[in-house]
N, C-alpha and C positions, 0 to 999 in steps of 0.2 A: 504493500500500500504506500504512497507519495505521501511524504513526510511533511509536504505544505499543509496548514489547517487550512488554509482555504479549499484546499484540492479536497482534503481529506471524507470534506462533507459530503461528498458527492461520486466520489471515486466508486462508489461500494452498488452502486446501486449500476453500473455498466456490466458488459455481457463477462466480462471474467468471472464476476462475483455471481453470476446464474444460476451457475451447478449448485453452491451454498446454499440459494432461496427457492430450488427447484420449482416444479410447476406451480402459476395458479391457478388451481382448478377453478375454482371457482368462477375466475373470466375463463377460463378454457372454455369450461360446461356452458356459461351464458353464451358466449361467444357462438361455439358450437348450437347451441338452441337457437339463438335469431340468425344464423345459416341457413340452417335447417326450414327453420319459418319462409324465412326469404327465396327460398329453391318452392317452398310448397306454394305459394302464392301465382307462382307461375300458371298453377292450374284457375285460379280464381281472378283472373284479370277481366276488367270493367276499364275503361275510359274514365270513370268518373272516380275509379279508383285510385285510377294512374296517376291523375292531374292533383288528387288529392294530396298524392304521395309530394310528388314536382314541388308543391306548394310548403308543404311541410318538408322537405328539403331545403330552401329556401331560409325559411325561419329556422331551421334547427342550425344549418350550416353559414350562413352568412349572416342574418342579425345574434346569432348564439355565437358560433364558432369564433368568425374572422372579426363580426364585430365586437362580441363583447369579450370574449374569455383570451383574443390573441392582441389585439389593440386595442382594446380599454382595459382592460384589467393587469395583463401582462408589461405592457410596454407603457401604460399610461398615454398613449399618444395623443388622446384629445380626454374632455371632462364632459359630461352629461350630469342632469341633475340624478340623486342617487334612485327614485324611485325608474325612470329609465334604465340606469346600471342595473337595476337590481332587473327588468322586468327581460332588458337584451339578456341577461346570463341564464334564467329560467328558460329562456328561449335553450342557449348553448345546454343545458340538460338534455334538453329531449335529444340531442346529439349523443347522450350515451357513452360520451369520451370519459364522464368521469366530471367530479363536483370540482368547483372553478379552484380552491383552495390548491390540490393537488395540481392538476392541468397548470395551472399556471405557475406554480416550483418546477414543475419538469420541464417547463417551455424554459425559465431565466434561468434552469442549470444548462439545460442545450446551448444558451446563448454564451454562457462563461466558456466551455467547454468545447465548441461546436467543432466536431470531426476531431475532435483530441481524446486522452487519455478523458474518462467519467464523463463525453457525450452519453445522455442514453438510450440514444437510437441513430449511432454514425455507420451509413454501409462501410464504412472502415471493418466496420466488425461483423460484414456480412448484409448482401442484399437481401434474404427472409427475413435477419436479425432488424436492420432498421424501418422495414415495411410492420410486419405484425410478431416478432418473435419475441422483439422487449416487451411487448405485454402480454405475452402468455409466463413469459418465465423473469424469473429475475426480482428488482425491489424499484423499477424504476418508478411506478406509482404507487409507492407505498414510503412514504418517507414520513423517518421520524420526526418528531415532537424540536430539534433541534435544529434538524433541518427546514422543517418551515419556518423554524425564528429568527433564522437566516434570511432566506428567500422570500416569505410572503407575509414580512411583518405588518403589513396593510391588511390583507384580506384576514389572517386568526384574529384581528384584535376585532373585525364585524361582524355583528352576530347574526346578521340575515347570510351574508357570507357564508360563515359556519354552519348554519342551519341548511341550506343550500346545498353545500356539501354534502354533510351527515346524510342528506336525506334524496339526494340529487337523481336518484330512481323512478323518486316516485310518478316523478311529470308523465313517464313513459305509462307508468301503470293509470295515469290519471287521462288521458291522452287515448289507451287501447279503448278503454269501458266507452269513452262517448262517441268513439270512432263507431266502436261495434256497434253502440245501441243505433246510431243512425243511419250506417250503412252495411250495413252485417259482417262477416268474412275477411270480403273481400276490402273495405275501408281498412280495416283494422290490419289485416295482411300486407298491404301495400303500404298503410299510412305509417304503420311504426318497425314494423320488419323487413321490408325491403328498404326504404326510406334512411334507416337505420345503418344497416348493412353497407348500404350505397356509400350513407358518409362517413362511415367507418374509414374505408376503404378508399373513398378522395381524402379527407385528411394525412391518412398512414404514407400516401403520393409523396406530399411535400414531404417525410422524413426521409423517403426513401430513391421514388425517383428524380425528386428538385435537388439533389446531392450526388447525382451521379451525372445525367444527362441533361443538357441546355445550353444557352449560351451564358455570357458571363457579361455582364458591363463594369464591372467594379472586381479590381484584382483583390480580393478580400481574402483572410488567411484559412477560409475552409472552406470545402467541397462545392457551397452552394452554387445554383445555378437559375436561369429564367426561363420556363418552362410552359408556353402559350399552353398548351391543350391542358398541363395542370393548373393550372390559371383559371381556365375555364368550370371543369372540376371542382374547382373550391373557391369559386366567384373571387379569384382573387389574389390568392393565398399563392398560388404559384412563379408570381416573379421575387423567387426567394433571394436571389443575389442582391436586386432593389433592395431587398428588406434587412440583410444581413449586412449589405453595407449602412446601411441607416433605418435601426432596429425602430426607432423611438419616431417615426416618421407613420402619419394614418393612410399614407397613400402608399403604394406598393406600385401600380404601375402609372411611371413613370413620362409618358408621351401617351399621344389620344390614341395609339394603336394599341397600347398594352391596355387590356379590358380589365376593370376591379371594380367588379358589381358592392364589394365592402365600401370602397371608397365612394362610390356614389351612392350607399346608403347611410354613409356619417356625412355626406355633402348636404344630404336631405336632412338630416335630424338638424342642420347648423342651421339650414332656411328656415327649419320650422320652430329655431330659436331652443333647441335640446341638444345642440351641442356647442361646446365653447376651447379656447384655448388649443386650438388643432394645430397641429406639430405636421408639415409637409416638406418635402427635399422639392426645390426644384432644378432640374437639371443645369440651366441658364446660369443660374447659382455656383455650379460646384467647380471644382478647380479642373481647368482642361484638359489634362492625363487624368486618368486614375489612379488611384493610392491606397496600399495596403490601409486598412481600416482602422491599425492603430496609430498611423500617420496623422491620421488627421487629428488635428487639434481641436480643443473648445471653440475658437473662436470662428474655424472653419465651418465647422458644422450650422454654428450659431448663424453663421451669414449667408447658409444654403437654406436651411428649413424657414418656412413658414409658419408662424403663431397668429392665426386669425382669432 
């Protein structure tokens, strides 16, 4: 184990330390059941199912995922009043990744770490490992009592947070009953088990494919890359070298070509006066080569982003 306490915290929880915390079944087994669901569904398709699904993708993955639990919560990059924070991350529930407390330690230890020793999802250590294999096995969402007081000393000290977490399940179980009572089966099939499934599987993209394959605009000190069709995917979330060059920035893509269905729904929250203080890179801004990411200075940064 690296003898840095700051390493220290975090090192335990990557794929060396696996075989230690062997499986968890108990996401194996879940995991394994909304597969399962999501393959059965196939027989029970409706139109009005599908679009139901589309839609609740949508909310689970882009006002939940990208906007609240990956740039708001995570990187701070813009403010909302809290009863908005609190309503985007209920949204990111039904997304199934897991209560924002944890999600969001694992996202700012990747970001300390990212493709090094205690990332804990770098294909360094394997293209299954960084797609779905850190969360069948291993401690990577499962971090002590230390480790969050570390990483997420904002979100333990909120108790709607906390309670969020503890309980961050429920939305789905809350979500199937009214699904079923109104559309039978086939809602309920498509709306939280495929739905589900789907953005399991776009999110696990960006750990896996946006670190191997894409282009690069930012010579940044790890793997990331910018990845149009994962982009699309995870309304967003795919131009990860954008992001990894300038984590604390709401917008991710960067020219009107690079599509970020996230950025243009915290553009909207700003018109409708729920969101404030938005942190944005813009290109015209940044210095004309590119620059490994610890080059750049405070005051670089400060003269590239935007604070509307």
């Amino acid at each position: 184990m690296n003898s840095n306490p700051e390493v220290g915290l975090s090192v335990d929880i990557g794929k060396e330390h696996s075989s230690e915390a062997g499986i968890n079944w108990g996401t194996a087994i879940a995991m394994g059941f909304f597969h399962v669901g999501a393959i059965a569904a196939l027989f029970f398709f409706t139109w009005k199912a599908f679009f139901v699904a589309l839609f609740l993708w949508w909310v689970s993955g882009s006002l939940g995922i990208g906007m609240s639990y990956h740039r708001l919560l995570t990187h701070r990059g813009y403010k909302t009043p809290k009863w908005v924070e609190y309503f985007l991350t209920w949204c990111a529930t039904l997304a199934l990744e897991g209560g924002p407390i944890f999600w969001v330690a694992t996202h700012r230890i990747h970001h300390q770490f990212s493709d090094e020793h205690g990332d804990p999802h770098s294909p360094r250590d394997g293209k299954w490992w960084s797609h779905m294999g850190w969360i069948l096995t291993g401690r990577s969402m499962h971090h002590d009592t230390t480790t969050l007081s570390r990483y997420v000393p904002d979100l333990t000290k909120d108790k709607v947070h906390v309670w969020l977490t503890k309980y961050h399940y429920t939305s789905n179980i809350i979500l199937a009953v009214i699904l079923f009572a109104i559309g039978g089966l086939p809602w309920m099939l498509w709306g939280v088990f495929v739905r589900v499934v789907v953005g399991l599987h776009a999110t696990w993209t960006v750990n896996s494919i946006t670190h191997m394959w894409g282009s690069r605009r930012f010579a940044t000190k790890d793997l990331s890359t910018n990845n149009f069709l994962i982009a699309i995917l995870t309304f967003g979330e795919g131009w990860h070298n954008n992001h990894h060059a300038h984590p604390v920035s709401a917008r991710h893509g960067l020219t009107w070509y690079e599509i970020d269905f996230n950025w243009y729904g915290i553009w909207a929250l700003k018109k409708l006066g729920l969101a404030r203080h938005i942190y944005k890179v813009r290109l015209e801004n940044l210095p004309p080569k590119p620059a490994l990411t610890s080059d750049l200075n405070a005051a670089s940064l400060a003269a590239a982003a935007g604070n509307d």
